[in-house]
N, C-alpha and C positions, 0 to 999 in steps of 0.2 A: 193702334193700327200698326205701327211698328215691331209692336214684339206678335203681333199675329204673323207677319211677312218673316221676320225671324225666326218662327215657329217652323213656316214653312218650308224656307231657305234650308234650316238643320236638316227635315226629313229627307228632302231630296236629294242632302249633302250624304244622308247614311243609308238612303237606298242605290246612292251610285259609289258609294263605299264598299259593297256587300258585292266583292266581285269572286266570291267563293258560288256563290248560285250561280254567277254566269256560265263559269267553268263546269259545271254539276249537265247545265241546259247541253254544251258544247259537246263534251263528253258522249250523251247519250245519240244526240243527233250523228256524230261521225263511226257513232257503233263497235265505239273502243270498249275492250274492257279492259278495267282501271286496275283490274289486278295483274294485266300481262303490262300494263303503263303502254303510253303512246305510241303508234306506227306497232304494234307486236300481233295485231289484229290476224286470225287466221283465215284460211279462207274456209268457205263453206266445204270442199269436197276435204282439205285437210283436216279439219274439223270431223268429219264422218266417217275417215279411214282413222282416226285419233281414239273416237269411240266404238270402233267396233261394227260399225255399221259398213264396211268396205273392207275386202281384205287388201292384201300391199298389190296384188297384182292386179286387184281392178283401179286402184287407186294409180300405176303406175301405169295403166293403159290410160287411162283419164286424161294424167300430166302429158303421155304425149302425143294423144290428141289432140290436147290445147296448144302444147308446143309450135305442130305441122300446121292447125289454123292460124297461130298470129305470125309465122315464119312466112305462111303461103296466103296470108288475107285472103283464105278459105271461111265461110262462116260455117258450112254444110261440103264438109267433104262426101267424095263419092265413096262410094261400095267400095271401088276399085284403090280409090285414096288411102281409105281406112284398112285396108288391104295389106296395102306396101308399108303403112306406119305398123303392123301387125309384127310383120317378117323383117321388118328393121329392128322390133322387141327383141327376135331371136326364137320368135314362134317356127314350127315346121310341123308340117304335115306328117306323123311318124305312124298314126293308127291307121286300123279301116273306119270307114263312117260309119256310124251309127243312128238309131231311128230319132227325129226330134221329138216324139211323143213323150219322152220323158221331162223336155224342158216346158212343157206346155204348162199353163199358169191353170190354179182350181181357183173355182169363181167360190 
């Protein structure tokens, strides 16, 4: 009976040993990747301007969007909002308008 409890004593001794999987569980749950190592995690819109999927200047309309939201605990700025962060970019008015027919999306 004793070396059965000993038997069992060892396993649980080498399963709370085995603290390389706990790290592996951690790891995945906080969405690191292990090749950029801890805290270097990107974010999803930098991520997508990284790849190609965003150029710099939607990518930098993006950043300060977010910026004037956590600056103004705005979650949904207005038209008017999105406006004035537009012409703080350094955006101006310099053409004539033209039709939107061409930005329309094909189904």
């Amino acid at each position: 009976m004793k070396a059965e409890t000993k038997t069992q004593e060892q396993q649980v001794t080498e399963k709370r040993a085995n603290s390389e999987r706990r790290d592996s569980v951690v790891d995945r749950r906080l969405g690191l990747d292990r090749r950029r190592g801890p805290g270097r995690r990107r974010s999803d819109e930098r991520k997508n301007a990284e790849e190609g999927q965003m150029s710099d200047e939607q990518f930098q309309f993006l950043m300060a969007i977010d910026e004037y939201k956590r600056k103004n605990s705005r979650p949904f700025p207005t038209w008017t909002e999105v406006l004035e962060v537009i012409t703080a970019l350094g955006y101006r008015k310099v053409a004539e308008p033209q039709s939107l027919a061409s930005f329309a999306k094909k189904n």
